[in-house]
C-alpha positions, -999 to 999 in steps of 0.1 A, spaced: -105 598 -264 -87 572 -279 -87 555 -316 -70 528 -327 -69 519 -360 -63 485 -385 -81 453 -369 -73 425 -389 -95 392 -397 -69 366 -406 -91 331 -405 -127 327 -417 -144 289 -419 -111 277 -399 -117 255 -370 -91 255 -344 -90 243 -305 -97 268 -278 -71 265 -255 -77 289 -225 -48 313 -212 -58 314 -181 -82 291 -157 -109 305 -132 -82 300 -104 -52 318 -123 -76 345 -129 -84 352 -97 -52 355 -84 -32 375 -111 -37 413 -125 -50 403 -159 -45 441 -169 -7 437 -171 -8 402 -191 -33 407 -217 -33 437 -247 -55 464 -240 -84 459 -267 -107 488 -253 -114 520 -277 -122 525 -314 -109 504 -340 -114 517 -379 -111 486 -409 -82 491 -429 -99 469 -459 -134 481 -472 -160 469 -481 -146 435 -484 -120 411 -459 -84 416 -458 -62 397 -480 -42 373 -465 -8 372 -469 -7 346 -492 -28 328 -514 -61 334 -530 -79 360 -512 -117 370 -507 -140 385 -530 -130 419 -539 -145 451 -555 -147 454 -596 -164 483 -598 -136 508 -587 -139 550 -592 -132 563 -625 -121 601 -616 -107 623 -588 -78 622 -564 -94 586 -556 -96 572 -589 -89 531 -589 -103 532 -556 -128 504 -545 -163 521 -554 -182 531 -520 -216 531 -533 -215 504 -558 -206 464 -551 -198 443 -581 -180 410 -565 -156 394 -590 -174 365 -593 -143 346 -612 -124 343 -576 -114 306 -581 -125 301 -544 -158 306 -552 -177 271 -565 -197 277 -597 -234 281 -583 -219 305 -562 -202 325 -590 -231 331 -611 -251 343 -575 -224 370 -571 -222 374 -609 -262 382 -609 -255 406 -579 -230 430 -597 -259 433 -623 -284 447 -602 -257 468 -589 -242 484 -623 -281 487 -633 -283 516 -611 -302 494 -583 -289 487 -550 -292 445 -549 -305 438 -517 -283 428 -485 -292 427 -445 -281 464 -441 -302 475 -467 -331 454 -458 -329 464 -422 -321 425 -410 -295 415 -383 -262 413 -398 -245 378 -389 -206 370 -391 -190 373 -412 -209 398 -431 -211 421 -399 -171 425 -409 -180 448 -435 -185 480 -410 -159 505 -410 -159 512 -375 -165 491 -342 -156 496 -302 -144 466 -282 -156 467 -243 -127 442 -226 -138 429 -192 -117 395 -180 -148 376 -186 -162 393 -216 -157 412 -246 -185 431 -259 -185 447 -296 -202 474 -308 -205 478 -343 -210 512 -366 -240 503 -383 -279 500 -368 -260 496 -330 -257 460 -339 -239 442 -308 -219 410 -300 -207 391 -269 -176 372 -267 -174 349 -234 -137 348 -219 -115 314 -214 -155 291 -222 -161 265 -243 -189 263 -264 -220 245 -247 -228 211 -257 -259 218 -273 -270 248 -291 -295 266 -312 -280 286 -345 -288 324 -336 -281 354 -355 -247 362 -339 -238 325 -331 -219 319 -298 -184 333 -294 -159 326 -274 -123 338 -269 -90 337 -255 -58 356 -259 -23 340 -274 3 367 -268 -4 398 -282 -35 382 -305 -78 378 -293 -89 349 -310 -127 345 -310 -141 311 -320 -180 313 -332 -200 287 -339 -241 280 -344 -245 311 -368 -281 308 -378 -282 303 -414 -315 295 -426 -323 330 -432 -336 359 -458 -305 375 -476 -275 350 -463 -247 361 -477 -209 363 -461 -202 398 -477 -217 428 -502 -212 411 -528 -238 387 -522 -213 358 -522 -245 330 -504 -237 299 -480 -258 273 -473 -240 251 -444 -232 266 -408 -203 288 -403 -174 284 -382 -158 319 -380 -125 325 -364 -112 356 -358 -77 371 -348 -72 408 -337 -33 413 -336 -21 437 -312 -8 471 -333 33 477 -324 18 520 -324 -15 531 -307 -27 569 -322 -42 588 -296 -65 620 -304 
């Protein structure tokens, strides 16, 4: 069995224009297997329970409430989520929500979220699993996630329909560029109990538009 590890989410709320690599009649005729990466296998998240930082600039919402003892100590606490609601990224309203949600948490009481109600988990919140196994067919990409066998489909080289309804899991579609998936989603149902982009309870009210790049890793671990 393989494992790979560290996939990476570089762009959240970013639009960008879905240029195809390859059209239905290029796809026919050339061995996709030896001009895409291989995406297939087990993938662990290298940042949890939050997003990874970007490389620059202000980041997402992270963990305050951090272990106080043991070879882990300063460590991001696993069983306890207190956003820091003074990210300047967050607007006001939306501090004092994430503010409020610490509280329940350092009271003892898990605050509630969609994995602990036992509702679909939407992008981005879904990002929060540790684990996940990509399925990579030329015309689709299907992911499997850790957590309540929650599942996502990514058409291949599509645009988005014309019309749609918002769904739980939106619509994705992909494309490679190099050595990078990018997955475009759009039409994220969010008129919904518990809407919230991560653990932290950090809420949205508009539609999403989730982008999502998975850079190739230069070293694959095999086991």
């Amino acid at each position: 069995m393989r494992k790979q590890r560290d996939f990476l989410l570089l762009g959240i709320l970013v639009a960008v224009a879905v240029t195809p690599t390859f059209g239905p009649n290029q796809a026919q005729a050339t061995d996709l297997a030896s001009l895409t990466p291989d995406f297939s296998g087990l993938w662990g998240h290298p940042s949890w329970p939050g997003f990874e930082p970007p490389a620059s600039g202000s980041g997402p919402v992270v963990n305050k409430s951090r272990l106080t003892e043991g070879p882990q100590k300063g460590v991001s606490h696993p069983s306890q989520f207190v956003g820091d609601y003074t990210n300047p990224m967050l607007r006001p309203q939306a501090a004092e929500v994430v503010k409020k949600h610490g509280e329940v948490e350092l009271s003892g009481v898990a605050a509630p979220t969609p994995s602990n109600q036992c509702w679909p988990e939407p992008l981005p919140y879904i990002f929060w699993n540790v684990a996940m196994e990509m399925l990579q067919q030329p015309d689709e990409i299907m992911i499997l996630y850790g957590e309540d066998h929650e599942v996502r489909h990514v058409r291949m080289n599509q645009p988005h329909p014309a019309e749609m309804i918002p769904t739980w899991y939106g619509d994705s579609v992909g494309h490679y560029e190099g050595d990078t998936l990018v997955i475009d989603t759009v039409a994220i149902k969010n008129e919904r109990p518990f809407a919230m982009i991560d653990m932290f309870g950090t809420p949205y009210t508009k539609a999403l538009h989730v982008v999502e790049r998975y850079l190739w890793p230069a070293v694959r671990t095999r086991v």
